[in-house]
Backbone as numpy.savetxt, mean C-alpha at the origin, in Angstrom:
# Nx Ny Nz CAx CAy CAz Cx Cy Cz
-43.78 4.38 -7.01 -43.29 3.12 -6.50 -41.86 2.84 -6.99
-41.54 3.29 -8.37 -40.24 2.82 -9.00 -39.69 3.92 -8.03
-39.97 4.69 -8.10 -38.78 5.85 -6.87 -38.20 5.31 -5.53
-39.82 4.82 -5.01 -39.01 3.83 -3.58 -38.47 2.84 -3.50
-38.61 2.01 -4.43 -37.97 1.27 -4.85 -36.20 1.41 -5.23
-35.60 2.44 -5.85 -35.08 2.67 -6.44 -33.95 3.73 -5.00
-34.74 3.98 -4.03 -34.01 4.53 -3.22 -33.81 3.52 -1.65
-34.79 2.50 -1.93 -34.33 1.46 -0.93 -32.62 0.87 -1.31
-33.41 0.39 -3.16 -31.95 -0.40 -3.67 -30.72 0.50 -3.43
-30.51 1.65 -3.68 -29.40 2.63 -3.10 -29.11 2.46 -1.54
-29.92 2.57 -0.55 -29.61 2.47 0.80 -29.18 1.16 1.03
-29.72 -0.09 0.35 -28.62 -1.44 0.37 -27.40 -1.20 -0.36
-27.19 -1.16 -1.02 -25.87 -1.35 -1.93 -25.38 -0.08 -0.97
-25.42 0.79 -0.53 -24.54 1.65 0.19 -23.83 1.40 1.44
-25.40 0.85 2.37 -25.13 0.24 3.31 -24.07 -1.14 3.44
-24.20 -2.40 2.42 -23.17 -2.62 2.28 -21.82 -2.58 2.04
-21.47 -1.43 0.82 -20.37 -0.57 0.99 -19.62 -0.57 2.23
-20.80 0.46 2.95 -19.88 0.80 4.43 -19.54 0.02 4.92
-20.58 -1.45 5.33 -20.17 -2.48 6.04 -18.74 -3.20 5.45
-18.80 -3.38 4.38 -17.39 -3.71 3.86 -16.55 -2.66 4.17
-16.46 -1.53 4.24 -15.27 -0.91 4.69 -15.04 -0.99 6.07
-15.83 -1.23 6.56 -15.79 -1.23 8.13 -14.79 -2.54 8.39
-15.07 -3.44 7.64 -15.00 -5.38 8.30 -13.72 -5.54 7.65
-13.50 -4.50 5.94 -12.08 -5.10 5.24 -11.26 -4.05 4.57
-9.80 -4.58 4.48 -8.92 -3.83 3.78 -8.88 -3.96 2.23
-9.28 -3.04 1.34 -8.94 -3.21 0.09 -7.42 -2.56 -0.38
-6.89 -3.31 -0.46 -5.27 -3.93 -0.74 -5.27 -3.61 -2.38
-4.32 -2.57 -3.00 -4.10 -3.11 -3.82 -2.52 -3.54 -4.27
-2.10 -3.93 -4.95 -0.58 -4.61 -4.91 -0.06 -4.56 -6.21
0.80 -4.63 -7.12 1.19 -4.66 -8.05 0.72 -5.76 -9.37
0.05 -6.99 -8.89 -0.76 -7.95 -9.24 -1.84 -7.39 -9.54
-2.49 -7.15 -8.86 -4.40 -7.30 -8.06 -4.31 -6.84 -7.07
-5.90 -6.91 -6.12 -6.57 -6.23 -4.92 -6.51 -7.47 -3.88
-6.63 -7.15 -3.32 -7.13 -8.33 -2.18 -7.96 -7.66 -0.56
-8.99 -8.43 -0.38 -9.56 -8.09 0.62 -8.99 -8.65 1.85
-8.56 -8.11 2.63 -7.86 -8.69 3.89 -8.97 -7.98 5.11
-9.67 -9.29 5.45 -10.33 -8.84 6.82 -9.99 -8.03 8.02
-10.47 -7.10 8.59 -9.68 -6.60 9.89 -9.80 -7.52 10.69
-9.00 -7.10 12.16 -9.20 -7.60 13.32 -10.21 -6.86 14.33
-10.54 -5.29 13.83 -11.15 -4.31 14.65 -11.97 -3.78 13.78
-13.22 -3.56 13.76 -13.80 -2.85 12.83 -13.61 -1.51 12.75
-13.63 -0.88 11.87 -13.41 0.82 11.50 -12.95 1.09 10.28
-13.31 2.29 10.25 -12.75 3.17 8.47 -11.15 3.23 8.27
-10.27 3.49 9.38 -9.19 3.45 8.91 -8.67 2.37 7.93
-7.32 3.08 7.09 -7.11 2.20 5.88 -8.51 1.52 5.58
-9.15 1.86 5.00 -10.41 0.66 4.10 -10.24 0.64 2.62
-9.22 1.31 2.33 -8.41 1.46 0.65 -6.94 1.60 0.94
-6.53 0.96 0.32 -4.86 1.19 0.63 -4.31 0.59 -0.51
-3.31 1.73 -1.16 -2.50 1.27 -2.44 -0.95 1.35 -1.69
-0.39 -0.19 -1.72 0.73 -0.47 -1.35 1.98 -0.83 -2.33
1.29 -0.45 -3.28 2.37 -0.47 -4.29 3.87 0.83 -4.17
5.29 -0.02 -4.22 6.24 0.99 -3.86 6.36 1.72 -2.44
5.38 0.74 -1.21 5.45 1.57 -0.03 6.77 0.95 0.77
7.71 2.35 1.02 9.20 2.13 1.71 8.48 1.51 3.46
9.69 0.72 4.16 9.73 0.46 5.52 9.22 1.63 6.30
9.29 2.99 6.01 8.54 3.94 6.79 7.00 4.33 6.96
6.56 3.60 5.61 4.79 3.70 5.58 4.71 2.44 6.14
4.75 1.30 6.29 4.41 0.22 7.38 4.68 0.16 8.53
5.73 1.01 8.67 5.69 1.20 10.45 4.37 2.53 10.90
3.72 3.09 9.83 2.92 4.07 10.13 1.68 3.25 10.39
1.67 1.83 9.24 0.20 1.24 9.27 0.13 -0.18 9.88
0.83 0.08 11.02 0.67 -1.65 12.08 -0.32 -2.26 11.59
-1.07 -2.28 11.96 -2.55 -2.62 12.06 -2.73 -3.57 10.96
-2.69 -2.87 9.96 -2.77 -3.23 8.20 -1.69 -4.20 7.75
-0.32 -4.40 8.86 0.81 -5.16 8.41 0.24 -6.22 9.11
-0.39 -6.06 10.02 -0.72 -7.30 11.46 -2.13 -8.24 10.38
-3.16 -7.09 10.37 -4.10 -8.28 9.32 -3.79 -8.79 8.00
-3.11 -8.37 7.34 -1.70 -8.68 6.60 -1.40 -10.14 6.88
-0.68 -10.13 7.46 -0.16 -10.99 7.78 -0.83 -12.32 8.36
-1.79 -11.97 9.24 -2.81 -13.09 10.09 -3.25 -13.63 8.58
-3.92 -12.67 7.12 -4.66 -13.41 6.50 -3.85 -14.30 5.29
-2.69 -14.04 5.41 -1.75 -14.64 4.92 -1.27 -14.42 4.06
-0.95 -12.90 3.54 -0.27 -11.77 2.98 0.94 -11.68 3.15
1.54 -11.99 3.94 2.56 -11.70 4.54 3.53 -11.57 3.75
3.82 -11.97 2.96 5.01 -11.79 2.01 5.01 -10.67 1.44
3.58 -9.83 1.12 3.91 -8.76 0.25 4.28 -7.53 1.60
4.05 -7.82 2.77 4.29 -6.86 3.87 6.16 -7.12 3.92
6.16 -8.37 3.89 7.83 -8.17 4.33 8.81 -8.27 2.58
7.93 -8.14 1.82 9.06 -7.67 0.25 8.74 -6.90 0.13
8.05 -5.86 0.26 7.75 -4.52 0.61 9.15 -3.66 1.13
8.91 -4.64 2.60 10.22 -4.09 3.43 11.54 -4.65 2.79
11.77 -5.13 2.69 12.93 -6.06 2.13 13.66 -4.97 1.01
12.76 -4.32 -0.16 12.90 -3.66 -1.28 13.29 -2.09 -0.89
12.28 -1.68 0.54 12.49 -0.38 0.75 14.10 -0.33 1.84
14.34 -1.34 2.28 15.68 -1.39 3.26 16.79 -1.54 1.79
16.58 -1.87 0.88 17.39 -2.33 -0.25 17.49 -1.35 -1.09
16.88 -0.43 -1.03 16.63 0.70 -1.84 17.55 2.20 -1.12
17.15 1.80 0.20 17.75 2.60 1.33 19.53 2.60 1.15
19.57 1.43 1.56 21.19 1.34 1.22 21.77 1.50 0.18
21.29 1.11 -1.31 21.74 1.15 -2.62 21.69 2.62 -3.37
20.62 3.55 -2.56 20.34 4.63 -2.69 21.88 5.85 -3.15
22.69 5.63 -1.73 23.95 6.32 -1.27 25.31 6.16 -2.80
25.37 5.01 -2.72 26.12 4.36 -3.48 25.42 4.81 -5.36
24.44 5.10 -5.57 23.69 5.08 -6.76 23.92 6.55 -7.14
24.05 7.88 -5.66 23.78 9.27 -6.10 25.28 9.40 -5.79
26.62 8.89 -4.72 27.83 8.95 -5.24 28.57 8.59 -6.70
28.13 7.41 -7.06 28.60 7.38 -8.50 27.82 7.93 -9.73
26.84 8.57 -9.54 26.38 9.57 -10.50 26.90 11.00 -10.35
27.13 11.54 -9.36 28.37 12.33 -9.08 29.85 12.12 -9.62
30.45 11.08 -9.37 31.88 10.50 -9.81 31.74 10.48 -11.49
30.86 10.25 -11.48 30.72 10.19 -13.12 30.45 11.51 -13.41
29.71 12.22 -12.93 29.60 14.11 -13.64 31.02 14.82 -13.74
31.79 14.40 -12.66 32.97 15.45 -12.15 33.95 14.49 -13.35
34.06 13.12 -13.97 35.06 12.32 -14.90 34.75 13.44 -16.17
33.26 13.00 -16.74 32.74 13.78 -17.93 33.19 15.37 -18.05
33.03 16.27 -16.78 32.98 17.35 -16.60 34.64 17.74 -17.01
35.95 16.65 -16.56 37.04 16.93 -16.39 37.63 16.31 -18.17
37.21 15.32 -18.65 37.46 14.88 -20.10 36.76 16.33 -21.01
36.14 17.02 -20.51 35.55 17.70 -21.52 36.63 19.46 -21.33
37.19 19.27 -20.55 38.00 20.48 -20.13 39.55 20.19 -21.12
């Protein structure tokens, strides 16, 4: 009896599992997690670590920016972007003057 017992309680707690992955996004963020409901049920993204994700992984995960946003996330979808467009540009400027600076050092040491 403890056996069937013991393998019902597994087929609930599992079965819920799935159903939660099906219905929500587990978000995690630099804070904490957050469950953000879908709009469509399914497995895609049902874990997602968005920590450090550039403007090119959110244009990959619409979906996830859209319920995002509906559940009122939204800020970490667009400082996300904000950081990876900021990063983009500051990028150029960051590996030219680490250059300018090798070739100064390189020429004081001659």
């Amino acid at each position: 009896m403890r056996r069937l017992l013991a393998v019902v309680f597994g087929a609930l707690i599992g079965g819920g599992l799935v159903f939660t992955a099906f219905e929500y996004h587990l978000v995690r963020t630099d804070e904490t997690y957050h469950l953000v409901p879908k709009k469509q049920a399914g497995l895609t993204d049902a874990y997602v670590d968005i920590r450090d994700w550039p403007a090119s992984q959110w244009n990959e995960h619409t979906t996830l920016a859209e319920n995002m946003i509906a559940a009122g996330h939204g800020d970490l979808v667009g400082g996300s972007i904000a950081s990876g467009l900021l990063n983009d540009i500051i990028a150029p400027f960051q590996q030219d003057a680490s250059e300018a600076t090798q070739r100064w050092w390189n020429s004081e040491q001659e």
